[in-house]
SESE-421427 format. One record per residue: z, y, x of N, C-alpha, C in turn; residue in three letters. Coordinates in steps of 0.05 Angstrom, whole numbers. Example, Ala and Ser with C-alpha at 12.3 -4.5 7.8 and 13.67 -1.06 7.14 Angstrom:
# residues 2
156:-114:264:156:-90:246:156:-66:264:ALA
142:-45:257:143:-21:273:157:1:258:SER
***
This chain:
# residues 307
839:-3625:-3489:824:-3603:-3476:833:-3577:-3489:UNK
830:-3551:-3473:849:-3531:-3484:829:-3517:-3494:UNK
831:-3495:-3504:809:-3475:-3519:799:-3462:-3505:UNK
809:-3454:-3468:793:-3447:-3449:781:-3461:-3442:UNK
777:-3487:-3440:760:-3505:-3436:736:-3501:-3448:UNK
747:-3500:-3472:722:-3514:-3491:699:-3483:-3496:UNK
716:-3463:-3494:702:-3446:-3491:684:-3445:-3461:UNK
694:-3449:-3436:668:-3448:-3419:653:-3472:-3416:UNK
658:-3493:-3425:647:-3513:-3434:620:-3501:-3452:UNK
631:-3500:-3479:611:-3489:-3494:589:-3462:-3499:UNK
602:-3450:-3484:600:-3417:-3479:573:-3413:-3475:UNK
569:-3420:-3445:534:-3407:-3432:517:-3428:-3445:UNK
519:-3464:-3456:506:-3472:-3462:497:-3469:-3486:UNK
511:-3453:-3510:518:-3446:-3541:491:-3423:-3535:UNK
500:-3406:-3520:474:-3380:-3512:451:-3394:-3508:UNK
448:-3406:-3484:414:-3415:-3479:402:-3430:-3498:UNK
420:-3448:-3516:416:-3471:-3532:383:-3462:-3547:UNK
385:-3434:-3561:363:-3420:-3574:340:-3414:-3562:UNK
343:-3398:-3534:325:-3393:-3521:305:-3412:-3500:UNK
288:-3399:-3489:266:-3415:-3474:278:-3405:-3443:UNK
284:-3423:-3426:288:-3440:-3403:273:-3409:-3385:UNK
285:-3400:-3363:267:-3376:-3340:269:-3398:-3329:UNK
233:-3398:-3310:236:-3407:-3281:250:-3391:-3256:UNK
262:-3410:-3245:273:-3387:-3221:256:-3391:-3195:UNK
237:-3370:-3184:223:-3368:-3166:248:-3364:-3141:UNK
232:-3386:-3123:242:-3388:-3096:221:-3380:-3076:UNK
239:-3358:-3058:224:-3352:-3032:205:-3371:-3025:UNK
217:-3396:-3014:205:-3409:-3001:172:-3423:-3014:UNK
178:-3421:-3053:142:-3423:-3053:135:-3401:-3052:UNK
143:-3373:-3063:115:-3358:-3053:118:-3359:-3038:UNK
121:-3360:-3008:114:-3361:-2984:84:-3394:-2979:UNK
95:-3408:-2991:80:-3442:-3004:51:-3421:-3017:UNK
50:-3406:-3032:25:-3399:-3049:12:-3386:-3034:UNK
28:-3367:-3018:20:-3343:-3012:-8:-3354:-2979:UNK
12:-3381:-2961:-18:-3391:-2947:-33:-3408:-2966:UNK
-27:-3417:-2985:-53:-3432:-2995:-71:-3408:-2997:UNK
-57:-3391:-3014:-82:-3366:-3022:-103:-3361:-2986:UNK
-82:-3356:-2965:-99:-3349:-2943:-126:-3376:-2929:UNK
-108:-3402:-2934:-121:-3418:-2933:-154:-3418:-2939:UNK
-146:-3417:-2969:-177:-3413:-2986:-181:-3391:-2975:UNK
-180:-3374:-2972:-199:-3349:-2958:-217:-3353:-2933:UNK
-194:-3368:-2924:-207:-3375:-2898:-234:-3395:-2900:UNK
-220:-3411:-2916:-249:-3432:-2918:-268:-3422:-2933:UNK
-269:-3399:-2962:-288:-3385:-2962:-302:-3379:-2944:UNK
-288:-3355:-2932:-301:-3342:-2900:-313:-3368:-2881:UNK
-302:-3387:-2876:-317:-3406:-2859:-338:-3418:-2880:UNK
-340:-3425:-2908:-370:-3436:-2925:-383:-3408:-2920:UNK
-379:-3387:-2928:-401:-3361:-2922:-407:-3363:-2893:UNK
-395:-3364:-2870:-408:-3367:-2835:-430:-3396:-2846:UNK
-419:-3404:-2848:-434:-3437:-2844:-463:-3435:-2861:UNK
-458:-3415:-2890:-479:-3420:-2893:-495:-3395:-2882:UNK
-492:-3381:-2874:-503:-3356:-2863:-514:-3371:-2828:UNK
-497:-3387:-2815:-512:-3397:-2790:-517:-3434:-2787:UNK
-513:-3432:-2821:-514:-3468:-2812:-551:-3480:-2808:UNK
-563:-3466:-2811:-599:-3468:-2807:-603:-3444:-2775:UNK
-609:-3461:-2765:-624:-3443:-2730:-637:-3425:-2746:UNK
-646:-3401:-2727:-667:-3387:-2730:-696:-3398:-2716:UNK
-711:-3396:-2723:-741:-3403:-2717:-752:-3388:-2706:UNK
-771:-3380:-2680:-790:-3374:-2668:-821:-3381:-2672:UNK
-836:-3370:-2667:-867:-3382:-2673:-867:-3381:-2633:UNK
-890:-3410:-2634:-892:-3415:-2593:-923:-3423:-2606:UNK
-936:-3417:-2580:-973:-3426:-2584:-969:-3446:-2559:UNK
-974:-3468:-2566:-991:-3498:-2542:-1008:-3504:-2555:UNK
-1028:-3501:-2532:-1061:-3518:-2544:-1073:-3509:-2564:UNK
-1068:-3478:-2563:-1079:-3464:-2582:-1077:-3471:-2608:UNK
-1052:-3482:-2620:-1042:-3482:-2638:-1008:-3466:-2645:UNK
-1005:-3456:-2666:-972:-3439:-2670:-953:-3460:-2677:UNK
-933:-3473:-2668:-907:-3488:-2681:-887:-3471:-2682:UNK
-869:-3474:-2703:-837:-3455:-2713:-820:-3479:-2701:UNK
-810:-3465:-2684:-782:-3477:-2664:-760:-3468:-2666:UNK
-734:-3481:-2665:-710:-3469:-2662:-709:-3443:-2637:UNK
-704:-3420:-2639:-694:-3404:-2625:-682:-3406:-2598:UNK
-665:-3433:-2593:-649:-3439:-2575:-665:-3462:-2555:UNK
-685:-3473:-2564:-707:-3485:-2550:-733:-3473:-2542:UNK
-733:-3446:-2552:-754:-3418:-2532:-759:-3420:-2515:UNK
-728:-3415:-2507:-726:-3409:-2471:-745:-3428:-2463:UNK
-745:-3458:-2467:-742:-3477:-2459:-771:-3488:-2456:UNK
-783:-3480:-2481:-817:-3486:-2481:-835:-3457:-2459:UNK
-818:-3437:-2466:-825:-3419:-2448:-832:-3420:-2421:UNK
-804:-3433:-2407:-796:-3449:-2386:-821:-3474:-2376:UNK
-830:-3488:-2397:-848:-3516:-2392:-877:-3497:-2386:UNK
-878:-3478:-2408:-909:-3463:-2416:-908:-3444:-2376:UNK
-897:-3434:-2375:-906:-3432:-2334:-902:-3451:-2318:UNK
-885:-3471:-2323:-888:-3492:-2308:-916:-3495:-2305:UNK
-926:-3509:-2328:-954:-3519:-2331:-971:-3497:-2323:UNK
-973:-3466:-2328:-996:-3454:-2323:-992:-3457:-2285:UNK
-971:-3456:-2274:-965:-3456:-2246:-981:-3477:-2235:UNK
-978:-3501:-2248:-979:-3529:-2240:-1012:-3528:-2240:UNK
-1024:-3523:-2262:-1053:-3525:-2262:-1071:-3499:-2244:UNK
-1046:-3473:-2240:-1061:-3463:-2220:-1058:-3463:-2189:UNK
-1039:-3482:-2180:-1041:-3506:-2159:-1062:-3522:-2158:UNK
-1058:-3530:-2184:-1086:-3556:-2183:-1109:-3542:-2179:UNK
-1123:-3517:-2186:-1139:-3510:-2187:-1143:-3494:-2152:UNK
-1125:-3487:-2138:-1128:-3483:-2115:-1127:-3509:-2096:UNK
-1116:-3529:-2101:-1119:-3553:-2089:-1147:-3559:-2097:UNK
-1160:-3561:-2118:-1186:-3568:-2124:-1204:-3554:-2102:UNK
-1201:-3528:-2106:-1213:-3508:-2093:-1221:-3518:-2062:UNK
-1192:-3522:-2046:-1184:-3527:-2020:-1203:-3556:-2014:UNK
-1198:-3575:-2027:-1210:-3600:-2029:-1235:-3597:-2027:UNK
-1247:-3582:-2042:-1276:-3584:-2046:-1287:-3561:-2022:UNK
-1274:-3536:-2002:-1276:-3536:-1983:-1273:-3543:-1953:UNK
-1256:-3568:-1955:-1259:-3581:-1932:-1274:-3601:-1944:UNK
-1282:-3610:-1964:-1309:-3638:-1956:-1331:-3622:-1957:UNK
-1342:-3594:-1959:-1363:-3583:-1950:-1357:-3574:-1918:UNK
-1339:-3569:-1917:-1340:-3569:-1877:-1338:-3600:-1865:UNK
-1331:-3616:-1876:-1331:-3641:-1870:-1363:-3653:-1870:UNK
-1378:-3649:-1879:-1399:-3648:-1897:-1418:-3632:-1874:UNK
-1412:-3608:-1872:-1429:-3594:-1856:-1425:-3600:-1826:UNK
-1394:-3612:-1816:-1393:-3623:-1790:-1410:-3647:-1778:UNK
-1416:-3661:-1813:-1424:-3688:-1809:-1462:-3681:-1806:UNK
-1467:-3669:-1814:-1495:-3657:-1814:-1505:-3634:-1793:UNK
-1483:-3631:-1770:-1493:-3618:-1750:-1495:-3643:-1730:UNK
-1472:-3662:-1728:-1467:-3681:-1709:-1496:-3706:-1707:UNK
-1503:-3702:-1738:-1527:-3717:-1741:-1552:-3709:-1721:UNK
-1564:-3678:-1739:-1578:-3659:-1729:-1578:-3660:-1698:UNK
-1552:-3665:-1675:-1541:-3658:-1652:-1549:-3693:-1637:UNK
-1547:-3710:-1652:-1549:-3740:-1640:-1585:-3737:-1650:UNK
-1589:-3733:-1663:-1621:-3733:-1670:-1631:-3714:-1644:UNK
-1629:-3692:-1649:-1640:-3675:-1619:-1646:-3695:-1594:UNK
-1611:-3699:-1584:-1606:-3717:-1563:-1630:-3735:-1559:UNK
-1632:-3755:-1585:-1658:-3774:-1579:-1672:-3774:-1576:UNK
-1680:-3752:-1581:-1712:-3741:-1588:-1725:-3731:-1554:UNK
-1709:-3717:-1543:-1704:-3706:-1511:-1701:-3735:-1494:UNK
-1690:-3747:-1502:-1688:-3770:-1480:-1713:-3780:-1485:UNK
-1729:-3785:-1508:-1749:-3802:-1517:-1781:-3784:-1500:UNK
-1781:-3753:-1499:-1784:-3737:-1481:-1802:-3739:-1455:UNK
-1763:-3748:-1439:-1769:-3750:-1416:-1770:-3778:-1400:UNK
-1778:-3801:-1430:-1789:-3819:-1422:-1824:-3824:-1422:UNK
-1831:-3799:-1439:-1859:-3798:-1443:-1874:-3782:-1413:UNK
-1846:-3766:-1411:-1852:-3751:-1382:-1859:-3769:-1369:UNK
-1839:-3783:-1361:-1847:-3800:-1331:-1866:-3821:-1339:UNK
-1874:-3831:-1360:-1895:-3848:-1364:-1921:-3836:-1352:UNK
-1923:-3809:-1362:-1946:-3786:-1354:-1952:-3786:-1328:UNK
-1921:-3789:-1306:-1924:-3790:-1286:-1941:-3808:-1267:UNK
-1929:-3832:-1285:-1930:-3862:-1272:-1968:-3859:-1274:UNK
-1981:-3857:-1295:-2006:-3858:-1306:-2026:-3839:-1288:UNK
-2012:-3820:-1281:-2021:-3797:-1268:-2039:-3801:-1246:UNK
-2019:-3830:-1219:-2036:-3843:-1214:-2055:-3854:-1203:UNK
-2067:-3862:-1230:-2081:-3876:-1241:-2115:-3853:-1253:UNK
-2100:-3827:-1257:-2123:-3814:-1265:-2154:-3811:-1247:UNK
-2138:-3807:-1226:-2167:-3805:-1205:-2186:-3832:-1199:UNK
-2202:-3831:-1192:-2224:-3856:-1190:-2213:-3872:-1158:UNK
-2213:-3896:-1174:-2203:-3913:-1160:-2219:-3939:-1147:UNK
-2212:-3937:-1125:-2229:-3961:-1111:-2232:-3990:-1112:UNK
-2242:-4001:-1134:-2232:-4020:-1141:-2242:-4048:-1123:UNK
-2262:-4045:-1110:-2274:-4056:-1086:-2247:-4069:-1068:UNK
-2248:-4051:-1051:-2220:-4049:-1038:-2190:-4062:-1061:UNK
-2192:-4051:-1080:-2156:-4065:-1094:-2167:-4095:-1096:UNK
-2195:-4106:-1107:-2203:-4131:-1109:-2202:-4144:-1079:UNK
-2212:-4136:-1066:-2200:-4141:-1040:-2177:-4157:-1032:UNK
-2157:-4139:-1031:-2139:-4141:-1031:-2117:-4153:-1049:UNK
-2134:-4152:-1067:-2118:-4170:-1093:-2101:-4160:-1115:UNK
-2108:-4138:-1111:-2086:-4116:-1133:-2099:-4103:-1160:UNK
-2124:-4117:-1157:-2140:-4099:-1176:-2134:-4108:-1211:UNK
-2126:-4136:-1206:-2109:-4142:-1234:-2083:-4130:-1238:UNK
-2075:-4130:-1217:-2043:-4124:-1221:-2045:-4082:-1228:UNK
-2054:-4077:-1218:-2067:-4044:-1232:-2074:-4048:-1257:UNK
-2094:-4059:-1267:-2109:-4052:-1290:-2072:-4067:-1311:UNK
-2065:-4088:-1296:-2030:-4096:-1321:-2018:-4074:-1321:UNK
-2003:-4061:-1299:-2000:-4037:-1301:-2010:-4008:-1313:UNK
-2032:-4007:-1314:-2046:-3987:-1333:-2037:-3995:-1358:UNK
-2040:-4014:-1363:-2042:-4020:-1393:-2009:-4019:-1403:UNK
-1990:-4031:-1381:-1965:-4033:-1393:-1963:-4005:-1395:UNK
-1954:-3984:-1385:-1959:-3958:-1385:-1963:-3948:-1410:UNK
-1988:-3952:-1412:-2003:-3946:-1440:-1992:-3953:-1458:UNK
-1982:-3973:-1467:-1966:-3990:-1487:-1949:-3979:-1492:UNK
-1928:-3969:-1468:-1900:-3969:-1471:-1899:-3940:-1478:UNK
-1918:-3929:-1468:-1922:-3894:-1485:-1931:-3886:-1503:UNK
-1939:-3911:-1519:-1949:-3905:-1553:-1929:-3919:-1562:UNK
-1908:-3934:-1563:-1891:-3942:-1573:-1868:-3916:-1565:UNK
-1871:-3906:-1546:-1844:-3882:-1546:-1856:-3858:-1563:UNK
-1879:-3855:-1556:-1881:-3837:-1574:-1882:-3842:-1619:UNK
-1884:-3869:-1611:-1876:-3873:-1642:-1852:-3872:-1649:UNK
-1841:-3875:-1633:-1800:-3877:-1635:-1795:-3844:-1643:UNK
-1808:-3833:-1631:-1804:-3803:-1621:-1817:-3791:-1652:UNK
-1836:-3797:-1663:-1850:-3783:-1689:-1831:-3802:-1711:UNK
-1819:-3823:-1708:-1811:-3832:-1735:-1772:-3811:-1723:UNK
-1770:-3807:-1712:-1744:-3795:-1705:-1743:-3765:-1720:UNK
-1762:-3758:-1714:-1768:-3728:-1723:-1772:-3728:-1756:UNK
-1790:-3754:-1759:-1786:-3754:-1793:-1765:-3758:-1799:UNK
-1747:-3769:-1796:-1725:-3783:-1805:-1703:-3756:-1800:UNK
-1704:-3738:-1783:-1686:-3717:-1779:-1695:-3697:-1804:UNK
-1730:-3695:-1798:-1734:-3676:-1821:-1727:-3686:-1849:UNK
-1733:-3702:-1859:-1725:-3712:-1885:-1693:-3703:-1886:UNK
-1668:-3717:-1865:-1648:-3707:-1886:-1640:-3675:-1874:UNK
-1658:-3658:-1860:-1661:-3639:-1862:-1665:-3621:-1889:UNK
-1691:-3631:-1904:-1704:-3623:-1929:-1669:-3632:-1956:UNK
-1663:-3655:-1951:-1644:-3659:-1972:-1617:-3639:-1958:UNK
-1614:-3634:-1938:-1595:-3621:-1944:-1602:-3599:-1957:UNK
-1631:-3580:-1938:-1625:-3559:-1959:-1629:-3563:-1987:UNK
-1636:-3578:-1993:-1642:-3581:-2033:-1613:-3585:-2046:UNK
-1599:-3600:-2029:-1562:-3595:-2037:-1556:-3562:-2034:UNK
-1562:-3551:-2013:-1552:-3521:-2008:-1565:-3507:-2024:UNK
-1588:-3503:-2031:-1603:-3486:-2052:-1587:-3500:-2084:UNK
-1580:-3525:-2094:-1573:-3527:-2119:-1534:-3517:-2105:UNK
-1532:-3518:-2090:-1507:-3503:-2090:-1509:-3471:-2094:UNK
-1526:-3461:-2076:-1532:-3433:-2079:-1541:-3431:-2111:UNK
-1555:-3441:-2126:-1565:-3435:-2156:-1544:-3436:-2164:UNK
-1534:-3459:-2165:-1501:-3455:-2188:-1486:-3436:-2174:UNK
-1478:-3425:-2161:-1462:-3401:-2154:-1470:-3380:-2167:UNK
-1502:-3373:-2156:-1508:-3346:-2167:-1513:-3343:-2201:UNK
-1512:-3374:-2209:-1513:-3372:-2240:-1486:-3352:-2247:UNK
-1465:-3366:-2237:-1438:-3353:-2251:-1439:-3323:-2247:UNK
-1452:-3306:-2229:-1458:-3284:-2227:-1457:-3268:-2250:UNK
-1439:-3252:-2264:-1437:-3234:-2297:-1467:-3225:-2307:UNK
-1480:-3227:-2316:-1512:-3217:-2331:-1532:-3225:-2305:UNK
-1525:-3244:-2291:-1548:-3257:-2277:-1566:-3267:-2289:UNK
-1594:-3261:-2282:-1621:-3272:-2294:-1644:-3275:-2284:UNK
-1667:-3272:-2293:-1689:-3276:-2278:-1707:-3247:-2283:UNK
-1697:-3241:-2303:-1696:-3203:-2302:-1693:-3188:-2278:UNK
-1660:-3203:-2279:-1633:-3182:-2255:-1655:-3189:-2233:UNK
-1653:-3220:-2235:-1667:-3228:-2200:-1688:-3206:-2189:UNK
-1705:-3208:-2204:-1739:-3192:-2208:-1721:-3164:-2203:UNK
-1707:-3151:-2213:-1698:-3123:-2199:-1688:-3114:-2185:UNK
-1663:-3138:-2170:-1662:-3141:-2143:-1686:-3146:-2122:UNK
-1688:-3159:-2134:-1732:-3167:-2117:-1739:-3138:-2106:UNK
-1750:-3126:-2134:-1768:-3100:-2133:-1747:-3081:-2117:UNK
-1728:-3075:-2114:-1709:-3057:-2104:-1708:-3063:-2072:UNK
-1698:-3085:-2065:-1705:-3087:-2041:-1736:-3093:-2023:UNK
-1752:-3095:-2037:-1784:-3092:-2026:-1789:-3062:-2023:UNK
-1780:-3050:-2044:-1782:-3015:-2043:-1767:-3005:-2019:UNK
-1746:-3016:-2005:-1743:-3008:-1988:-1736:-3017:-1957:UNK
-1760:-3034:-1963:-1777:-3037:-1937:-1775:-3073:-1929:UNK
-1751:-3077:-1945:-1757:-3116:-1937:-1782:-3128:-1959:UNK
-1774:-3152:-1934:-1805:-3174:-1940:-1797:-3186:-1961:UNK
-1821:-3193:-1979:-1826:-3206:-2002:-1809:-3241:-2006:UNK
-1822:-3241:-1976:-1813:-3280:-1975:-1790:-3274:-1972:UNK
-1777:-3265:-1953:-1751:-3261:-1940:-1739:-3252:-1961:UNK
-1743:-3238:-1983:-1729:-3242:-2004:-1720:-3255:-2024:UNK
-1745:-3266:-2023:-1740:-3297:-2043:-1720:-3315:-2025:UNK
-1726:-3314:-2006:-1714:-3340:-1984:-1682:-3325:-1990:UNK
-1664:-3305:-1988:-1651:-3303:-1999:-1631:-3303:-2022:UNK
-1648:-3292:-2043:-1640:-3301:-2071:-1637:-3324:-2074:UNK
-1656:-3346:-2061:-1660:-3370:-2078:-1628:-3386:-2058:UNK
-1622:-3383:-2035:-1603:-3396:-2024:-1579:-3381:-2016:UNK
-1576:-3357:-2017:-1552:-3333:-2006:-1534:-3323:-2024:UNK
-1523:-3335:-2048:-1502:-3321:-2063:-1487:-3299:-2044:UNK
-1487:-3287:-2029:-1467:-3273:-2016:-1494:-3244:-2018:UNK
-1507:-3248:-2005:-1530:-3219:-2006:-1542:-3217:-2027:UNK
-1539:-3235:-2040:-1545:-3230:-2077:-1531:-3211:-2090:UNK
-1503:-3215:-2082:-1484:-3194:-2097:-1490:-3165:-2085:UNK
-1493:-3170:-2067:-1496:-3143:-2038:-1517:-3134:-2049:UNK
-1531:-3144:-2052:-1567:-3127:-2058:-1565:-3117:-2099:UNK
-1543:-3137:-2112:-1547:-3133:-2136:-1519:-3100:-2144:UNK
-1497:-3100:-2123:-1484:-3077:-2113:-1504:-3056:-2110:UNK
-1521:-3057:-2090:-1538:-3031:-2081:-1552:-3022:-2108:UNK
-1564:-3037:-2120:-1579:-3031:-2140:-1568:-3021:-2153:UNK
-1543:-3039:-2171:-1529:-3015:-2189:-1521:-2987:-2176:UNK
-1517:-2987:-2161:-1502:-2961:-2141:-1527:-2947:-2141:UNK
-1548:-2954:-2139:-1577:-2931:-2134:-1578:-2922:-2168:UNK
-1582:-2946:-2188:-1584:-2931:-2209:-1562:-2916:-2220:UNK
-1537:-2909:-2205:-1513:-2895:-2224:-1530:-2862:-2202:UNK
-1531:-2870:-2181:-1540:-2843:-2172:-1572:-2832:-2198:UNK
-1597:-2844:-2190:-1617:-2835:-2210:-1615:-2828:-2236:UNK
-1591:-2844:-2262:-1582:-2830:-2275:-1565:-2801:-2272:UNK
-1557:-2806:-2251:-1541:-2771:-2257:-1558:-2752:-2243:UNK
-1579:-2757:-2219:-1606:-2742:-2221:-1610:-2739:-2237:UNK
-1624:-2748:-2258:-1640:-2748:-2277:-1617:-2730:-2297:UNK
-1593:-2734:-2296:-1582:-2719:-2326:-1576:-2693:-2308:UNK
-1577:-2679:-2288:-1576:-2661:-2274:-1597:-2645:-2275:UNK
-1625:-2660:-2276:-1652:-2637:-2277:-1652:-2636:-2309:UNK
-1636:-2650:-2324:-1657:-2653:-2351:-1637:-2629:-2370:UNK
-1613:-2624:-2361:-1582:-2608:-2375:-1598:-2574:-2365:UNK
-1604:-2556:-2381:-1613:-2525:-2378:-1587:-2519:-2356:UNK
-1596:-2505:-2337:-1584:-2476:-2325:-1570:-2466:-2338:UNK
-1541:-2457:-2340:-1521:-2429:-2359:-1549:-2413:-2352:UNK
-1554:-2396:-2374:-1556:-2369:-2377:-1543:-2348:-2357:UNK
-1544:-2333:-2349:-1524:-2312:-2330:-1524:-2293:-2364:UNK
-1496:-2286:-2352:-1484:-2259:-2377:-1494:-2238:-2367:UNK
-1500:-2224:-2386:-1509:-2196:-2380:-1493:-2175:-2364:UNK
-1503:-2161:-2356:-1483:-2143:-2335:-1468:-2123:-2354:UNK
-1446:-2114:-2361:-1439:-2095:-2374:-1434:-2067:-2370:UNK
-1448:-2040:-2372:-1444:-2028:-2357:-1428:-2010:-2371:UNK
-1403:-1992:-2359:-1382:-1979:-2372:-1397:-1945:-2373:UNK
-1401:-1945:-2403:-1404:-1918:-2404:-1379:-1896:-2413:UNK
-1374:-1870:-2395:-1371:-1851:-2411:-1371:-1838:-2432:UNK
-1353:-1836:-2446:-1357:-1827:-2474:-1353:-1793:-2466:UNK
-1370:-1768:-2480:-1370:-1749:-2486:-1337:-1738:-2502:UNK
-1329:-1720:-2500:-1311:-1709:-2515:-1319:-1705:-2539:UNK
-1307:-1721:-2564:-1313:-1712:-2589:-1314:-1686:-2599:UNK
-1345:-1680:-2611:-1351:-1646:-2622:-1336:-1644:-2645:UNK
-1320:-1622:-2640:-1307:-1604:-2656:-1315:-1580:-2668:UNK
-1318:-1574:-2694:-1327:-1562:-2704:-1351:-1569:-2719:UNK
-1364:-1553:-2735:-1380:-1556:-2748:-1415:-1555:-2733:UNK
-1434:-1572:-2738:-1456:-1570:-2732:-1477:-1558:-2736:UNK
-1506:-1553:-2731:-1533:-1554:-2748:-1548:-1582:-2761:UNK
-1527:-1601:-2744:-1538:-1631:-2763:-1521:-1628:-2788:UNK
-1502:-1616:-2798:-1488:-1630:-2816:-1497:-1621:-2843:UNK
-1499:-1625:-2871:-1497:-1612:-2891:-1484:-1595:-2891:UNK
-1490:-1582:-2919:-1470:-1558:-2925:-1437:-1574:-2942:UNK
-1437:-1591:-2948:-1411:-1602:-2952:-1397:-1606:-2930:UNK
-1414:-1619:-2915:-1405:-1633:-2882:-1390:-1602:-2874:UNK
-1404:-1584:-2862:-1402:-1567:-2841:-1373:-1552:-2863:UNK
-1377:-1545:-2889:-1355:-1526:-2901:-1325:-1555:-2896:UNK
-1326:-1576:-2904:-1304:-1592:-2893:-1285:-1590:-2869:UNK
-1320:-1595:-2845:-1312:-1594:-2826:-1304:-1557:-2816:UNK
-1308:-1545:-2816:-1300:-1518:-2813:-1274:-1517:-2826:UNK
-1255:-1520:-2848:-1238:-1515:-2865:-1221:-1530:-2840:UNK
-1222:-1552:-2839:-1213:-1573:-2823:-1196:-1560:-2794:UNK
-1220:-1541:-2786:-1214:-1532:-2763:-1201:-1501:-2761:UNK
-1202:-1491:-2784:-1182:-1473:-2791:-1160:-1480:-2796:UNK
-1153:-1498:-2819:-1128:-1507:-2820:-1108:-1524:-2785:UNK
-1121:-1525:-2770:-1112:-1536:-2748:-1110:-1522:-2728:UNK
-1113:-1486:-2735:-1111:-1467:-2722:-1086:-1452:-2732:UNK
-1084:-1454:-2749:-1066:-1441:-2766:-1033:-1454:-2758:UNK
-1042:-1480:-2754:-1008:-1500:-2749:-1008:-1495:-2716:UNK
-1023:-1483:-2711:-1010:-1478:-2671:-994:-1458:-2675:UNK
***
C-alpha cells in the first residue's frame, strides 16, 4: 500500500476518531415530524370538539304537569307529540260534545213520537166513547117496554143497554190509565230537563242563590211575573244569562248615575275684567313726605336737564 493510500485511508477516520458522531438530518423526516406534529393537533382539536359536544344539550319539557331535562334534539319531537295530543283530546272533546247532542235530539225525537202515539190513542179512545154516547142516546128517552115485551125485544134492549154500558167504562178506563201513563213520563222528562237546566246554570261564573234572587227581583221590577220567573230560572239556562246580562248592564248604568250626581259641579272661573292703568304721576305729591317729594322732585329736575 502506498503512502497515498494510507493517508486517505487513515486521514478522515484519524480526525473523527476523537470526536462525537453529527446526525445528519434528512428532508424526508422533518417532513415525517413535521405531520406527526399536525397530526396531534388535530386530534387535540378533535378531543377539545368531542369534549365540548360529546354530552347533548338539555331542554326542560312539562307532561302531566311534571318538568323532565331532555336532549335538545328530541324537543322538536315531544313538542310535536304535546299538540298532537292537545288536538286529539280537543277532538275528543268536540266528538263528546256532538255525541251527547245527537242522543238529546235522539232523545227528544223519541219523546215527541211517544207524546204523538199517546195523543193518537187517547182521540181514538174519544171517539169510541163518542159513538157509545150515541148508541145509548137511544135508549135515553122512556121506552115502551109493554110493546118491546111484546114483541120480544125487551131482553135483547135491556143486553144491549148494558153491553153499551160496559164497554164505555172499560174505554173510558183505557182512556184515564193512558193519560196517566203519558203524564207520568211527561213529569220524568221534565225532572231530566230541569236537572239538565240546574247543571248548566250551575257552571254559570258567580252563579248562586244570591245572583238567582237578583235576577228574580230585577225582572219582577220590571213588570214580569213572579211564577213565570221562577219557571224560567229553574229550567231556561239561555234567559238566565239574558236576564243575568240585563242586570249587570242596569247596574254599570246606576253606578255611573250615582257617581255623576255624587262628583261636585267645576266651579265657573271668575270673569276677569281688564282694567286700564292711569299714566304713572310724575312729579312730586301732597301724599308724599318731605324726603319722598325732595327725591322725587330732584329726580325730575335732573331728567329735565338731560333733554
Amino acid at each position: 500500500m502506498t503512502d497515498t493510500d494510507d493517508t486517505l485511508a487513515s486521514g478522515p477516520a484519524a480526525e473523527d476518531s476523537g470526536d462525537t458522531l453529527e446526525t445528519i438530518e434528512h428532508p424526508a423526516d422533518e417532513a415525517l415530524e413535521a405531520a406527526d406534529e399536525d397530526v396531534s393537533d388535530e386530534a387535540d382539536v378533535g378531543d377539545e370538539e368531542a369534549e365540548e359536544t360529546g354530552e347533548p344539550e338539555f331542554v326542560t319539557i312539562e307532561h302531566d304537569g311534571q318538568s323532565y331535562e331532555v336532549p335538545k334534539a328530541l324537543e322538536k319531537g315531544f313538542l310535536m307529540q304535546k299538540d298532537y295530543t292537545k288536538k286529539t283530546m280537543s277532538l275528543a272533546e268536540q266528538s263528546k260534545k256532538a255525541e251527547a247532542a245527537e242522543s238529546a235530539a235522539l232523545e227528544t225525537k223519541k219523546q215527541l213520537d211517544e207524546a204523538m202515539q199517546a195523543d193518537t190513542e187517547i182521540r181514538e179512545l174519544d171517539f169510541h166513547l163518542w159513538a157509545i154516547d150515541q148508541a145509548l142516546e137511544q135508549y135515553a128517552g122512556p121506552l115502551d117496554w109493554e110493546a118491546l115485551k111484546e114483541a120480544g125485544q125487551d131482553t135483547a134492549v135491556v143486553f144491549e143497554q148494558n153491553r153499551l154500558r160496559t164497554e164505555r167504562d172499560k174505554i173510558a178506563a183505557q182512556k184515564q190509565q193512558k193519560i196517566s201513563e203519558h203524564n207520568g213520563k211527561l213529569q220524568q222528562t221534565l225532572a231530566k230537563q230541569l236537572e239538565t237546566a240546574k247543571a248548566e246554570i250551575a257552571k254559570i261564573p258567580g252563579m248562586s242563590e244570591q245572583r238567582m234572587q237578583d235576577i228574580k227581583d230585577y225582572a219582577v221590577s220590571r213588570g214580569a211575573v213572579a211564577q213565570e220567573v221562577d219557571s224560567i230560572l229553574a229550567s231556561n239556562p239561555v234567559m238566565v244569562r239574558v236576564l243575568e246580562e240585563a242586570l249587570f248592564g242596569h247596574r254599570v248604568r246606576e253606578n255611573r248615575r250615582k257617581q255623576k250626581s255624587a262628583s261636585p259641579a267645576p266651579k265657573p272661573e271668575p270673569t276677569r275684567v281688564a282694567r286700564s292703568r292711569g299714566a304713572a304721576t310724575r312729579g312730586p305729591t301732597d301724599n308724599m313726605s318731605t324726603s319722598e317729594w325732595m327725591a322725587r322732585r330732584n329726580k325730575d329736575l335732573a331728567r329735565e336737564r338731560t333733554r
